[in-house]
N, C-alpha and C positions, 0 to 999 in steps of 0.2 A: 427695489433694492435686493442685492443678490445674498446668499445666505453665506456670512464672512467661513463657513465651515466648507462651503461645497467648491470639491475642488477644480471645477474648472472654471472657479471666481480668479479673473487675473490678478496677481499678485500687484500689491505698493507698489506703484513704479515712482521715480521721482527722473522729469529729464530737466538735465540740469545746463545752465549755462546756453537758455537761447533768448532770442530777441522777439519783441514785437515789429514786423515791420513799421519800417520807416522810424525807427528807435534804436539810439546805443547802448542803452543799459539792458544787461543780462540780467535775470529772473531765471528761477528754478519754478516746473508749476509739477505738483503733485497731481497722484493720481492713486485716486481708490476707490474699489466697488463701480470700476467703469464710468468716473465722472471727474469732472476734475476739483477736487476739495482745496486748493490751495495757490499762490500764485506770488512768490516772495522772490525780492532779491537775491540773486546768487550772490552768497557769502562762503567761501570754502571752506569747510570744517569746521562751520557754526549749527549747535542744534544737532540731537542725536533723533535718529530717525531706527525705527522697529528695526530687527535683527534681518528681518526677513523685506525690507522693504530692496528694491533693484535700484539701481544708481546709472543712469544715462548720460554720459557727457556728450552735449552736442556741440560745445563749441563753437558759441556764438552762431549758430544758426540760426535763419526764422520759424516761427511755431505759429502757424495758422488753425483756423477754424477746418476740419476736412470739409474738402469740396461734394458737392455731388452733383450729378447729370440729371436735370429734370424731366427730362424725357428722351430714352433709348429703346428699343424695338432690340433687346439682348439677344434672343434666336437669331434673328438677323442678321445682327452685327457680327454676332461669331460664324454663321454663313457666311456671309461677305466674302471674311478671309479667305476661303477656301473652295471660290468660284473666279469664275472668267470676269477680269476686271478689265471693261470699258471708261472709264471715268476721261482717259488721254483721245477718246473719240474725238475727232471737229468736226463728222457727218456720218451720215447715213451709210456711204460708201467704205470710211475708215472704220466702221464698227463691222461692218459685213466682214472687211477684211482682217480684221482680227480675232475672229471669228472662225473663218475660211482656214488661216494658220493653223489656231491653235488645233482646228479637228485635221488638218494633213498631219501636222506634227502628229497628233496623238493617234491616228487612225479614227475614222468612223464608226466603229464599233460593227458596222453591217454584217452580216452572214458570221458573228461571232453569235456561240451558244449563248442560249435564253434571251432578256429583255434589252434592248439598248439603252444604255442612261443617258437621261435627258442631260445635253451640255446647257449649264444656267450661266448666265453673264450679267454681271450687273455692273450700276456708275455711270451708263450710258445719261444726255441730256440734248433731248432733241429738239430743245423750244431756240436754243441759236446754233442749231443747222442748218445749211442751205440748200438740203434737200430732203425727201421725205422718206421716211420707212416704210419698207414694200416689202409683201408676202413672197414675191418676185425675188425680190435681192436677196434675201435671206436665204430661201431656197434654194440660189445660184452658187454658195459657198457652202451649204451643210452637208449636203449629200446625205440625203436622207436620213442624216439622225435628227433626233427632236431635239430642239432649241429653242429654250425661251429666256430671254432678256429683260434684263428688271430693270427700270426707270429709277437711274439716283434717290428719287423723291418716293418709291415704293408706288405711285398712283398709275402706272402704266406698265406691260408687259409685251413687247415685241417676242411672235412667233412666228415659227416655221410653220409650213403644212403638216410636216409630220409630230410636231408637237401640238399643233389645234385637235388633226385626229384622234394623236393618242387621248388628249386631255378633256373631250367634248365640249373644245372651244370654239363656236362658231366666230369666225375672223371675217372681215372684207379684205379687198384688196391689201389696205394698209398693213395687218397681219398684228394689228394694236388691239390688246385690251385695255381700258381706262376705267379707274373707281372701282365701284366692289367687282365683279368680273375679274379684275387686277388682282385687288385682296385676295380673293378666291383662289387664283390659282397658284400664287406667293406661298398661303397655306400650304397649301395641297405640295408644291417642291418644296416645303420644309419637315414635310414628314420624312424625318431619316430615323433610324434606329435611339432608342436613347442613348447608346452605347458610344454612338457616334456624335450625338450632338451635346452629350450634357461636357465630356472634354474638353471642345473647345468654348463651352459657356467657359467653364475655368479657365481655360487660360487665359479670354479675355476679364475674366474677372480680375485675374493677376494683373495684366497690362494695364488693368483702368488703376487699381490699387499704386502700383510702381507709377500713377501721376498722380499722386495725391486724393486721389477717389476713396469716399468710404461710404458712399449710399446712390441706388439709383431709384427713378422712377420709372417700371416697367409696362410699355403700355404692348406689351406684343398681342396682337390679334387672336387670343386663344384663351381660356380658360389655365389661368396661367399660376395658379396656389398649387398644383398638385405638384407642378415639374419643378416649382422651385424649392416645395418641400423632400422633392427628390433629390434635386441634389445636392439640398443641405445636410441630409444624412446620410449621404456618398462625401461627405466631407468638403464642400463649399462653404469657404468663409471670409474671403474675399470683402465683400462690401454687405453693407442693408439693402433690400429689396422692399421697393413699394411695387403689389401689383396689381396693375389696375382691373380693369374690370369694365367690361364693354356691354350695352345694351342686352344681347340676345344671353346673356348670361347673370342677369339683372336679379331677374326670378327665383334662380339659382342662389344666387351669394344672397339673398335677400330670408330665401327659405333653411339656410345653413348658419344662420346671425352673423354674417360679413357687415362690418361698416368701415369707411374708411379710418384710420387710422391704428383700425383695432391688430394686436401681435397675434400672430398665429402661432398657436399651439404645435411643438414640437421644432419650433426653426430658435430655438436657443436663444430668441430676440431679433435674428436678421431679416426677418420675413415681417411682412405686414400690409397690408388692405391697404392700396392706391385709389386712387379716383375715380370715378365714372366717366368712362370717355367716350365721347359722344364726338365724331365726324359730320358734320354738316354740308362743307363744302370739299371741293378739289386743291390744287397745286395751280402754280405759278408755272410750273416748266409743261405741264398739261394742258395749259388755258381751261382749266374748271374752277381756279378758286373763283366764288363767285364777288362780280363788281359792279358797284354802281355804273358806271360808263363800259362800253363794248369794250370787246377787244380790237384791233386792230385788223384782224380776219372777219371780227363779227363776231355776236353773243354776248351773255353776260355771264359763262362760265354755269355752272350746277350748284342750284341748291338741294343736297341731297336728302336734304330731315325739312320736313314742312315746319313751319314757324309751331303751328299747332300741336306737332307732335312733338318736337323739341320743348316747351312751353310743359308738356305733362309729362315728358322726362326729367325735367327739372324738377318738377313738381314732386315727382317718383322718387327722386334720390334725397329732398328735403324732408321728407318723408321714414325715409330707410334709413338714415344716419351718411351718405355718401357724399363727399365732394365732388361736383358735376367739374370734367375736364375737356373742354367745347374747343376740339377743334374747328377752328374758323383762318382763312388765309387771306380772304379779298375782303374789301372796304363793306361793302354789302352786307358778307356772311357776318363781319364782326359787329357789323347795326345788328344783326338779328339776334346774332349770342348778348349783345347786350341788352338790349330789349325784353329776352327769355329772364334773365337772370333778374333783372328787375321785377317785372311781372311774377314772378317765381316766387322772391322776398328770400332769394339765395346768394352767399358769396362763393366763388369759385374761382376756374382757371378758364384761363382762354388760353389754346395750345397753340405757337406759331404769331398769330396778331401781327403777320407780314406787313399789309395793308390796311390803313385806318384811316375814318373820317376825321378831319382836323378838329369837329363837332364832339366825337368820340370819345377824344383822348380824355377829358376829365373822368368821364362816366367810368371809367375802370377806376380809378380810386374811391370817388362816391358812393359804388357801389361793393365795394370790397372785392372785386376781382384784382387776379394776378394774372398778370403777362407772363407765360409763359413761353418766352423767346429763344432762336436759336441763331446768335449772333453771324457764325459764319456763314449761315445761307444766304449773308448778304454779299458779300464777298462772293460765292460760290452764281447768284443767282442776278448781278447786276446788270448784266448786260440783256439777258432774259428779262426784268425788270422794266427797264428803260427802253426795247420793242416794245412789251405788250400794257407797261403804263407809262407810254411817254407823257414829259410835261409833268407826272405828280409825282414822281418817285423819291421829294421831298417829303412825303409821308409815310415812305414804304422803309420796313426793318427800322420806325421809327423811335428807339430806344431813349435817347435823351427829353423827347416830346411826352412821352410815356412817362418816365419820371418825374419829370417835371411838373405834370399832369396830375400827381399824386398815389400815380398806379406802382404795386411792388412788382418788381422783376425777378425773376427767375431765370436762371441762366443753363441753356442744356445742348444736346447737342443733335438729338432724333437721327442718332445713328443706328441704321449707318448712314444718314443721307448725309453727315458731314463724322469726321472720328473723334469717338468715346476719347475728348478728351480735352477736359475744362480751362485749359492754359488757350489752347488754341478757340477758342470760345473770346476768353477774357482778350486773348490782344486783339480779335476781329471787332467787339465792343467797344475797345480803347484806341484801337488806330484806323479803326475800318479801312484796313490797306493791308495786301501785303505785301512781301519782297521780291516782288514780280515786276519793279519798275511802273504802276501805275500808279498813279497818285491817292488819296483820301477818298473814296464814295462818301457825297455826305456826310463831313467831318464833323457839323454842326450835329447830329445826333448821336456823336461818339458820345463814352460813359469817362468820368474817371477810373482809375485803377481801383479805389478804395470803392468806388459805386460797385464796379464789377466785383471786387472779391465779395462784397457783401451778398452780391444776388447771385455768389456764386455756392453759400455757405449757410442760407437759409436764414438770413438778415443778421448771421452773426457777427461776422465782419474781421474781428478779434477772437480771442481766447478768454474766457469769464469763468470765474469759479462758479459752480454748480451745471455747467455745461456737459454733454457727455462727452467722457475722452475720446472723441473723435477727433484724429488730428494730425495737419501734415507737416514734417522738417522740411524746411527747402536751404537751397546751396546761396539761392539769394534774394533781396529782397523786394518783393516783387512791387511795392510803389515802387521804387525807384531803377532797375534793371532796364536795358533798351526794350523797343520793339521785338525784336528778335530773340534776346533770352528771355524773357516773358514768355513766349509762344511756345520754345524749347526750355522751361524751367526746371534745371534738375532737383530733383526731389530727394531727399536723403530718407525718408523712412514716411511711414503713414500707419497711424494706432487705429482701431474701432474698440471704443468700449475699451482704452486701455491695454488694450492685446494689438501687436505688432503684426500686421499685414504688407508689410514689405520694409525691408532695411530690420534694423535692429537688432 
């Protein structure tokens, strides 16, 4: 509890006059000391409230639980924006040539003083292409600047020659790196100045807030408590930060008393120790997540962490105070993540959980794991899907089987591989369609609306006294709103902690 003297304890707020979805009676819910103390009918000018307490008329609006994005890659996403977007590619040939464009338009940089910048493009997705990326094609449109291309799903990078040279990436013909190689060099183009990258963290911080956002779970690939204590004292206040905390920095947060859930010291409260995330297998659009059955090419995709070494990471983080967060995509890798966790006597997160055995689904409730899903890669990934696991894809992005099952869901969005942004989540969960003229993917594993806000809101669902004032106004209400306003819901305002992060 914050010290009622220290001033930049947010003031009484009272918002007055909104609704619980799927409810006509308005309620005033108080707010103080950043939590919510109180939740009464709205009576107008019943009850005298502190001199100093704020008075919000929302006017019958709805007042949810704030959302949060279970799993974002935030460097990246604010990258994203301000790279060469491929995502409109339908081949190998239409990415070359938008590519090809954009460096005639902008000039090649060649025989300009000092270093050429590498042209990055990302959103590309070359698992339903019908033809293949080649060091060749690439080379045919860049004119020798260096160019490398990032794979929607972050697990692949298409290069030029002049970008393998510069970057000491040995390429084959295809001009593809996959898995860590990929990582690796993802990092390595995300070193930009902080000057330059912590800006557009903000303003993607803003964007995610202006949709009802008030906390993420940051899994970016880097040693990631310093940058975001940087720029909370550069004035980042946006949302909560979980950051997690990746194997080869284990030792580290371990030897610094990091556990998960614990606040870091000097981030005001926003900042705080995410998970341990632990990658085992590949991607769906790579053919690496690994699976029971081949692919359709052949293989059964990567298992990247032996059973055995996974098994004593688990073991490491039950250990340490850490929540193990086991990326797993194919039916296969999510046997193993489950198996680990068992054998371990750990509860955790499974990131992704694409693909499951029909055998499986109980064992995520039984054993206290959470699905940690991201509704629109199915939407984004069905066709991809349905080539390389034709026949089962009754089990794949299998959300309502998962519930049902007894597993909690979490709902997010691993942007940028789809965007920071939990509306467009929630209606991929509740319609698995969108307004593209195609029909329902798998309608039978849609969620209700009220399923989805809950595992969208940290099993809140509603608004309860003693909750923290995390929290969003919307224009309507979101049981009840179409398909389409659901997806686009406007947001009137979003508090953390009581304090106003957009609107208000």
């Amino acid at each position: 509890m914050s010290d009622p003297l220290d001033p930049r304890r947010p003031p009484d707020l009272v918002l007055a006059s909104v609704r619980h979805p799927g409810e006509e009676i308005c309620f005033d819910v108080h707010l103080r000391a950043g939590a919510v103390s109180a939740i009464i009918p709205s009576r107008p000018g019943s009850g005298a409230l502190p001199a100093a307490t704020r008075v919000v008329d929302l006017e019958g609006r709805y007042a949810v639980p704030g959302l949060w994005d279970e799993h974002v890659h935030m460097t990246q996403w604010a990258l994203a924006s301000n790279r060469l977007d491929l995502s409109g590619a339908g081949s190998a040939r239409e990415a070359a040539a938008v590519v090809g464009a954009h460096i005639a338009g902008a000039g090649s940089g060649a025989g300009a003083p000092g270093p050429v910048q590498t042209l990055v493009g990302v959103g590309f997705r070359d698992a339903i292409w019908h033809d293949l990326p080649s060091l060749d094609l690439l080379d045919g449109v860049t004119r020798g600047r260096p160019t490398a291309l990032i794979s929607h799903d972050l697990h692949c990078v298409w290069l030029n020659s002049a970008a393998a040279q510069q970057y000491g990436m040995p390429v084959d013909a295809g001009g593809l790196l996959r898995e860590e190689p990929a990582f690796a060099l993802t990092r390595e183009l995300g070193q930009l100045p902080d000057a330059v990258v912590d800006p557009w963290v903000r303003q993607a911080g803003q964007a995610a807030a202006a949709r009802g956002v008030v906390g993420i779970v940051d899994f970016e690939m880097t040693w990631n408590r310093d940058a975001w204590l940087r720029r909370i004292s550069s004035g980042f206040a946006a949302l909560r930060v979980e950051a997690g905390v990746y194997p080869q920095d284990l030792d580290r947060a371990v030897a610094e008393g990091l556990r998960t859930g614990l606040a870091v010291a000097g981030s005001g409260g926003l900042l705080s120790v995410g998970p341990l995330k632990v990658l085992i297998d590949g991607s769906l659009n790579t053919r690496t997540a690994y699976c029971v059955d081949p692919y359709p090419n052949g293989g059964h995709g990567l298992l990247t962490v032996s059973e055995s070494e996974l098994l004593a990471l688990l073991v490491r983080a039950r250990q340490a105070g850490f929540v193990p967060a086991v990326h797993a995509i194919g039916d296969a890798a999510n046997q193993v993540a489950l198996d680990a966790f068992e054998a371990a006597g750990i509860a955790g997160r499974v990131e992704h959980a694409q693909f499951v055995r029909s055998e499986d689904f109980a064992r995520f409730g039984r054993l206290g794991v959470t699905a940690s899903v991201q509704p629109a890669h199915a939407l984004d990934d069905r066709d991809a899907a349905e080539a390389n696991w034709p026949g089962r894809t009754d089990r794949s992005f299998p959300l309502r089987s998962l519930l049902a099952a007894g597993a909690t869901l979490a709902l997010g969005s691993d942007a940028p591989v789809a965007p920071l942004d939990p509306w467009i989540a929630m209606s991929a969960a509740t319609a698995r369609a969108r307004l593209d003229g195609r029909g329902p993917w798998h309608a039978e594993q849609a969620l209700t609306r009220q399923e989805a806000l809950t595992a969208s809101t940290r099993g809140r669902g509603r608004l309860r006294v003693g909750d923290p004032a995390d929290i969003a106004v919307l224009d309507g209400d979101p049981l009840t709103v179409s398909d389409a306003e659901l997806a686009a819901m406007p947001v009137a305002a979003t508090l953390v902690a009581g304090r106003f992060t957009y609107g208000g």
